[in-house]
N, C-alpha and C positions, 0 to 999 in steps of 0.2 A: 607297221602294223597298227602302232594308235591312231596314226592321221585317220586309217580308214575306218577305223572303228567309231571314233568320235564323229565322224560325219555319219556312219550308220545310227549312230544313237541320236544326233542333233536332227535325222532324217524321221525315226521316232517321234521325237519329243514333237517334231512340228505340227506332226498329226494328231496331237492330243490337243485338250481344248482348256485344257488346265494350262501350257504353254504357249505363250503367245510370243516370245519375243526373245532373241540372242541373252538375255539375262536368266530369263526361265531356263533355258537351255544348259547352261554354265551352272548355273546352282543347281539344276535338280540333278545333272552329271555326277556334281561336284561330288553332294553327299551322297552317295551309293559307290564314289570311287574310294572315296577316304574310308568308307567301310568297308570294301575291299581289300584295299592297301591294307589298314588296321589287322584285317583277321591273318593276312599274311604276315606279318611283322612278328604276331603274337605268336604263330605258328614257329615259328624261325628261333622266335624268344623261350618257347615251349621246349622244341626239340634239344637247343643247345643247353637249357636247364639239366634235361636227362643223362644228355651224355655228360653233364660234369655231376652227374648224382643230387641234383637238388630240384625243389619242387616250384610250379610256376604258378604264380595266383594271375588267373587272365582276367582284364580288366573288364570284359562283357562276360553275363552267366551265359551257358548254353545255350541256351531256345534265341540268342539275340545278336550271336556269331556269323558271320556271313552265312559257313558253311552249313549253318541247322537251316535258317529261314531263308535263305537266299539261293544257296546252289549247293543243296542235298546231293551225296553221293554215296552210292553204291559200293557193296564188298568190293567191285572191280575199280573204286576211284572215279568209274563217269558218272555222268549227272543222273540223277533219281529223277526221270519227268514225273514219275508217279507222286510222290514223294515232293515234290514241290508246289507250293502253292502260286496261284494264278488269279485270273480275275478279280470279283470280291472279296474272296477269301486273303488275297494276296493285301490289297488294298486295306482291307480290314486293318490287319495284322500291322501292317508299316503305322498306318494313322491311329488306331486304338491302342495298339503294345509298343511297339518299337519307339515310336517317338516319345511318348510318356513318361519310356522306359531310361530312352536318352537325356532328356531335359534333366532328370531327375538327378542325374549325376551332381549336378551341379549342387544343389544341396545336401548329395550324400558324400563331398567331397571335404577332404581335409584341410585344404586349402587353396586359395585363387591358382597357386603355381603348379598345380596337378593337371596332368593330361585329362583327369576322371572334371576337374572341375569346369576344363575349356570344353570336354567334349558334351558336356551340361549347357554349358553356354552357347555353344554354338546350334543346337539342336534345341533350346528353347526360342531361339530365334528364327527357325525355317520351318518351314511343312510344307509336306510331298505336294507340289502342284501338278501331278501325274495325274492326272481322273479316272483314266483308263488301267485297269488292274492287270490288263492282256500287256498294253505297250508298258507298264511297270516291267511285265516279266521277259518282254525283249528287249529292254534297254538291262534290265540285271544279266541276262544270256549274255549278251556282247560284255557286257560289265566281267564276267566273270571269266569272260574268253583273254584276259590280260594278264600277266605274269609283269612282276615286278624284282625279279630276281639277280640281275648286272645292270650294272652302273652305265651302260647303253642305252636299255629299257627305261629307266630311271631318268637321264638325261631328255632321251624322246621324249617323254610324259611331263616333264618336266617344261622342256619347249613350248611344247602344242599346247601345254596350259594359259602361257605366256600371252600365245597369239591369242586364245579362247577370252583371257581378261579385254587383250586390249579390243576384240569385239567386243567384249560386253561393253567398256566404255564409247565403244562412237554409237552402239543402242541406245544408253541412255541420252548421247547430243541429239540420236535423232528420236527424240521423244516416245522413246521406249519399241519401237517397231522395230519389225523382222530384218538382218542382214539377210538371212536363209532366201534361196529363189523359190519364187511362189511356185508350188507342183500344180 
């Protein structure tokens, strides 16, 4: 399921003009999956909090959890199309709030060995090179279509990451240009 995913999404990215190259690909992947992952983990971390009676401080507020701005859902649990942002608006949002929002961690952290202070650091050092607010919101669809729930799933993602690095590295030998076949 991720092999083909991540080639749906790498099929994406190619078409944007913000990415040019197997590196673009991998990193702008990257960070919209670890926000994924993250909001799952916290959910996981959320639920088990309840059932032993205790309460969860989630490390992103509201409005910057996957599930608000990224893949809204409905009483019935599917995705809100209405309710989700897209083009501009989408785009906006990621580069005006979300990143600002992210980087920001890092100074409002307690210290370097906090998740809150890497995920500050790591997000002062990227921006979305997605240009397209449309292909933003088809790479977060497939984005969202992933479960990270057995150590299967976990393993897989795990793998294809693996190969995804070691393209990135023979892009940069070859001076930054596309592995991806030209469409």
């Amino acid at each position: 399921m991720f092999e083909q995913t991540f080639k749906n999404i790498d099929d994406i990215l190619h078409k944007d003009a913000g990415c040019t190259s197997e590196l673009d690909y991998t990193e702008q992947s990257s960070w919209l999956l670890f926000l994924k992952y993250l909001d799952a983990l916290e959910a996981d971390k959320a639920t088990e909090a309840v059932l032993e009676g205790r309460d969860y401080q989630f490390i992103l507020s509201e409005p910057y959890r996957w599930a608000a701005w990224a893949a809204p859902k409905g009483a019935d649990g599917k995705s809100d199309h209405n309710a989700a942002m897209t083009g501009d608006d989408l785009k906006g949002f990621v580069n005006g709030k979300l990143f600002p929002y992210l980087a920001g961690f890092k100074q409002r952290a307690s210290g370097p060995q906090t998740i809150e202070y890497k995920i500050g650091e790591v997000f002062g050092e990227i921006t979305n090179k997605i240009q397209s607010g449309y292909n933003l919101r088809d790479v977060i669809d497939r984005i969202d279509e992933l479960r990270f729930g057995s150590q299967a799933q976990k393993h897989e993602l795990s793998h294809l990451y693996e190969a995804k690095i070691k393209n990135m590295g023979n892009a940069g030998r070859n001076g930054g240009e596309s592995t991806h076949p030209a469409h």
